[in-house]
C-alpha positions as CSV (number, residue, x, y, z in Angstrom):
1,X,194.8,99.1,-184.4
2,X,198.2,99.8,-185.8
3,X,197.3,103.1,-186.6
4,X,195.3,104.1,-183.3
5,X,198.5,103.5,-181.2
6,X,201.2,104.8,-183.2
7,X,199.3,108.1,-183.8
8,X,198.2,108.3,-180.4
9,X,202.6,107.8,-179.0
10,X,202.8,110.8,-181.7
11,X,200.2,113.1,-180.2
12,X,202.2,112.4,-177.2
13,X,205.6,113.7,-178.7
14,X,206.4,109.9,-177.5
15,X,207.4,109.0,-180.9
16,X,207.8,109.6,-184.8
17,X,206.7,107.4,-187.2
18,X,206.9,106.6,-191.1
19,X,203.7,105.3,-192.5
20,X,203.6,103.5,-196.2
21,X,200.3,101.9,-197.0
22,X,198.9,101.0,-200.2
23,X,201.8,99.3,-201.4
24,X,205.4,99.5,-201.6
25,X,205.7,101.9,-204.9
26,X,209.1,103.5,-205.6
27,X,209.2,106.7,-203.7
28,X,208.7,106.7,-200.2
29,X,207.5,110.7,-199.8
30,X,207.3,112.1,-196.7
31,X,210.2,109.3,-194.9
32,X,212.8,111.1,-192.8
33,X,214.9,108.7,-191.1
34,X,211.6,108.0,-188.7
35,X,212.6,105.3,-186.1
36,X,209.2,103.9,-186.7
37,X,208.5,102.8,-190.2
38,X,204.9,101.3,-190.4
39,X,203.9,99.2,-193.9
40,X,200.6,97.9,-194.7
41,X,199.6,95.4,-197.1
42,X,203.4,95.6,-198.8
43,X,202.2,93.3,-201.9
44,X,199.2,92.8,-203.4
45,X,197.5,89.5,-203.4
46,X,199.1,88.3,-206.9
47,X,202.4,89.2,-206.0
48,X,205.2,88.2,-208.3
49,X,208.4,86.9,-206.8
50,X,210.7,89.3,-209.2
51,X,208.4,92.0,-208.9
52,X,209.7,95.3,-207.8
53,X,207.4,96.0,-204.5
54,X,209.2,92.4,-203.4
55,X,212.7,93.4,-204.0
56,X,211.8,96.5,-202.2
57,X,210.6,95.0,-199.3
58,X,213.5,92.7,-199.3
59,X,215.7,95.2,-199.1
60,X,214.1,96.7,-196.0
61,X,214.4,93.9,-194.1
62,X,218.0,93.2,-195.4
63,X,220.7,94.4,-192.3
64,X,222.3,96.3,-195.2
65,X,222.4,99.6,-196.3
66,X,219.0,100.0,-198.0
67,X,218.7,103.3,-200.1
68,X,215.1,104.4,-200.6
69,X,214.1,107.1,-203.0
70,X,212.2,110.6,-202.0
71,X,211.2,113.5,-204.2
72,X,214.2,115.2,-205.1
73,X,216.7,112.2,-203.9
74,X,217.5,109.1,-201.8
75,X,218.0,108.0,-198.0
76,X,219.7,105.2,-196.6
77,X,216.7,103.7,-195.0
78,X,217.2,103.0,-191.0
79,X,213.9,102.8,-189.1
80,X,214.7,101.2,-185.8
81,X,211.5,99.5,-186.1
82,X,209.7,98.1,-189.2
83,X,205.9,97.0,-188.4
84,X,204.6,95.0,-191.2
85,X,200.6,94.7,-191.6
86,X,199.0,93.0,-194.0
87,X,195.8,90.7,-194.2
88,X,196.7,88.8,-197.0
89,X,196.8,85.3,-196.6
90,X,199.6,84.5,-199.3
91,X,202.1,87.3,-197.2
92,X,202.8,83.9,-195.2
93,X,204.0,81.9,-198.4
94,X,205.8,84.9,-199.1
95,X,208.0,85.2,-196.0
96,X,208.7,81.7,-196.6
97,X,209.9,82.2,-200.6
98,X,211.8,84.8,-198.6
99,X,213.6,82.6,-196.1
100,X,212.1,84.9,-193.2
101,X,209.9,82.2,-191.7
């Protein structure tokens, strides 16, 4: 659903997007400083507090400075807009560990 209405704003020249599904890994190819920046299932259903796709994620949602890494480099991440999907059930416990519930 996500997906249908952001690419249909986009055919539209209405808006940009970012899109980062399958998991947070480390580089985040193709991101440009999109307003729109669109994860899906962030962390896998065994997700480990300390791991690295959670500190990632963290960051995101900090109001920091985030700095996210591209091919060739970094960007200080500042999407307008960050739409988080997932359908795992523990993502609820895990906004909780996180303080964002």
């Amino acid at each position: 659903m996500v997906y249908r209405v952001l690419s249909g704003l986009a055919q539209r020249n209405l808006c940009d997007y970012y899109s980062k599904g399958g998991g947070l890994r480390k580089f985040w190819d193709g991101y440009d400083n999109q307003p729109i920046a669109w994860i899906d299932d962030p962390v896998s259903p065994q997700f480990d507090t300390d791991s690295d796709a959670i500190q990632q994620l963290k960051n995101v949602m900090s109001v920091g400075d985030c700095i996210v890494e591209i091919k060739y480099g970094s960007l200080v991440f500042d999407s307008a807009l960050l739409i988080i999907t997932s359908n795992i059930h523990q993502f609820v416990q895990l906004f909780k560990i996180l303080d964002y519930v």
